[in-house]
C-alpha positions in Angstrom: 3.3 -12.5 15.6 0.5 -11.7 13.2 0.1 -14.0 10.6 -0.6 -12.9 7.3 1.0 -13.1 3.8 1.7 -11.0 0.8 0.2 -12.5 -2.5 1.2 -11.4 -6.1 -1.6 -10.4 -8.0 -1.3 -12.0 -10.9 -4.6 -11.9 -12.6 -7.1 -9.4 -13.8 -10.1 -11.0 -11.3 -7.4 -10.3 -8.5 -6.8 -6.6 -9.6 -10.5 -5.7 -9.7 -10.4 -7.2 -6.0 -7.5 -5.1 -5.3 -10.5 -2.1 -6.9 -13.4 -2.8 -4.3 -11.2 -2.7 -1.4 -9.9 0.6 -2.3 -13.1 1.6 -2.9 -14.0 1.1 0.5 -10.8 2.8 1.6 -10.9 5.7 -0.2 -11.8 8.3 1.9 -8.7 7.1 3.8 -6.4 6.7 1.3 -7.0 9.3 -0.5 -9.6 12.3 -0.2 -10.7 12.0 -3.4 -14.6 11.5 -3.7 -14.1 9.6 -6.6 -14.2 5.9 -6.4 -11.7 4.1 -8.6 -13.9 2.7 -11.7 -13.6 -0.6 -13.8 -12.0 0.4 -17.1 -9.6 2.2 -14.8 -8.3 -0.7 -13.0 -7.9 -2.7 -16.0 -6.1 0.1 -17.7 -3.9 0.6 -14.6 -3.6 -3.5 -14.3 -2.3 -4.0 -17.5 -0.2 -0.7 -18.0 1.7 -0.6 -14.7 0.9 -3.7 -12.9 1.4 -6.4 -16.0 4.5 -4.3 -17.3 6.5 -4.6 -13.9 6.2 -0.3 -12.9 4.5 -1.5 -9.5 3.8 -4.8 -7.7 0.7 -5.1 -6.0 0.1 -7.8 -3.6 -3.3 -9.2 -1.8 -3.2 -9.4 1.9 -4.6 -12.5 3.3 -5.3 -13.5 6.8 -6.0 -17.2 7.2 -6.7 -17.5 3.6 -9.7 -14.6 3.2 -8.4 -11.2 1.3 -8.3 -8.6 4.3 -6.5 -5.7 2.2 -4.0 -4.7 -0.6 -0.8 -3.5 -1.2 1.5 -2.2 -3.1 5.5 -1.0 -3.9 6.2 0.9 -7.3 9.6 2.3 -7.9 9.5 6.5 -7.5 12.4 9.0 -7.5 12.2 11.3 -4.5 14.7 14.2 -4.0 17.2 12.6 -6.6 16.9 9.4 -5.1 15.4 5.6 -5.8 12.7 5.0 -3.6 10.2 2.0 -3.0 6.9 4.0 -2.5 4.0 1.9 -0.5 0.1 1.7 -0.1 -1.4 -0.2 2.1 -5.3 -1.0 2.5 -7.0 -3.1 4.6 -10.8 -3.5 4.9 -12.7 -1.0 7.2 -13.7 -4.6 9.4 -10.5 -6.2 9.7 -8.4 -2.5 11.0 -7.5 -1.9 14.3 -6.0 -5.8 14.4 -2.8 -4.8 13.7 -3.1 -6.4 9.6 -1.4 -3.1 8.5 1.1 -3.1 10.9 2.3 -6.2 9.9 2.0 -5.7 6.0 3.9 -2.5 6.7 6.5 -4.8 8.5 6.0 -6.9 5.3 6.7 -4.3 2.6 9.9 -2.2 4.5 11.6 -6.2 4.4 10.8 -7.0 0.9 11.9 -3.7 -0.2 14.8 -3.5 1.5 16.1 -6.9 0.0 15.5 -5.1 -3.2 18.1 -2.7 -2.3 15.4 0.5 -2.0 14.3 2.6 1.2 10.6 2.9 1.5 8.9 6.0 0.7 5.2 6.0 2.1 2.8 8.7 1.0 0.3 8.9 3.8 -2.0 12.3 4.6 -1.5 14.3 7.2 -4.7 13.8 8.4 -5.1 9.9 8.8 -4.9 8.9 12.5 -5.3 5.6 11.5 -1.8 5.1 9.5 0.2 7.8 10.8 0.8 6.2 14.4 1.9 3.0 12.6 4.4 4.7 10.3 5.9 6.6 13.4 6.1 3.7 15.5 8.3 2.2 12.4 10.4 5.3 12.7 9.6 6.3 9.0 10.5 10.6 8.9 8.1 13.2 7.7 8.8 15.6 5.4 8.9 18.8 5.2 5.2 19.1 3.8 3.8 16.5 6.6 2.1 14.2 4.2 5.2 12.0 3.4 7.0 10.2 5.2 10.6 7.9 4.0 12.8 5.7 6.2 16.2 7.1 6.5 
C-alpha cells in the first residue's frame, strides 16, 4: 500500500503552503482564473481553519509535502456531511497519492460519524475515475458526488 500521512496544519507557515499548492492546482480544482492570494489564506486560516469550521491536513510522502487536504462540516439535502478537497502537486499525480488520501479522508470521516460529500467538476478526468472507483454517487447536477 501507498504510504503517505495526513498532517494537521497547525501553523500559519503551513497554511500559506497549503496556498501555493492550490495555486498550482487551480485550474483543476476549480476553474476559476484566480489564484488564491496571501491576505486571503490568512483570513481563511484563521477564520475557518483556527476556529475548528474545516480541518486541513498536509499530505506528505516520505516526509516532502506532495498535496493538501481538507474535511469541513456542510449540510447537503438536510443532511450532515463531511465535504473533501484533495490537491496533490501537478509532479507527484498519476502515483496514486490522491487515491490514497481519498482512502485517508472517507476513514477519518467516517470515524467522525459523517458520510463524505466530495465536490469534484464534471470535467476533471483526473479525480472523477478515483471517486467512481470508491463508489462515491453523482448527483443529479454531475459535479457532486456523496457516499451513500
Amino acid at each position: 500500500m501507498l504510504e503517505i500521512v495526513l498532517n494537521p496544519v497547525q501553523s500559519l507557515y503551513e497554511a500559506l503552503c497549503v496556498r501555493t499548492i492550490r495555486n498550482q492546482c487551480y485550474p483543476m480544482l476549480t476553474g476559476d482564473p484566480r489564484k488564491l492570494g496571501f491576505w486571503e489564506q490568512v483570513r481563511w486560516y484563521y477564520r475557518q481553519y483556527r476556529q475548528g469550521e474545516m480541518q486541513l491536513f498536509l499530505v506528505r510522502a516520505n516526509g516532502a509535502i506532495i498535496g493538501y487536504t481538507a474535511l469541513r462540516r456542510r449540510v447537503y439535502e438536510r443532511k450532515d456531511y463531511q465535504c473533501s478537497t484533495i490537491c496533490v502537486l501537478p509532479q507527484f499525480q498519476g502515483r496514486g497519492y490522491g487515491r490514497r488520501a481519498l482512502e485517508i479522508l472517507v476513514e477519518l470521516s467516517h470515524q467522525q460519524g459523517y458520510p463524505v460529500l466530495a465536490e469534484v467538476r464534471a470535467d476533471n478526468a483526473r479525480s472523477n475515475p478515483i471517486h467512481d472507483h470508491w463508489m462515491f454517487l453523482k448527483t443529479e447536477d454531475g459535479v457532486n458526488y456523496y457516499v451513500c
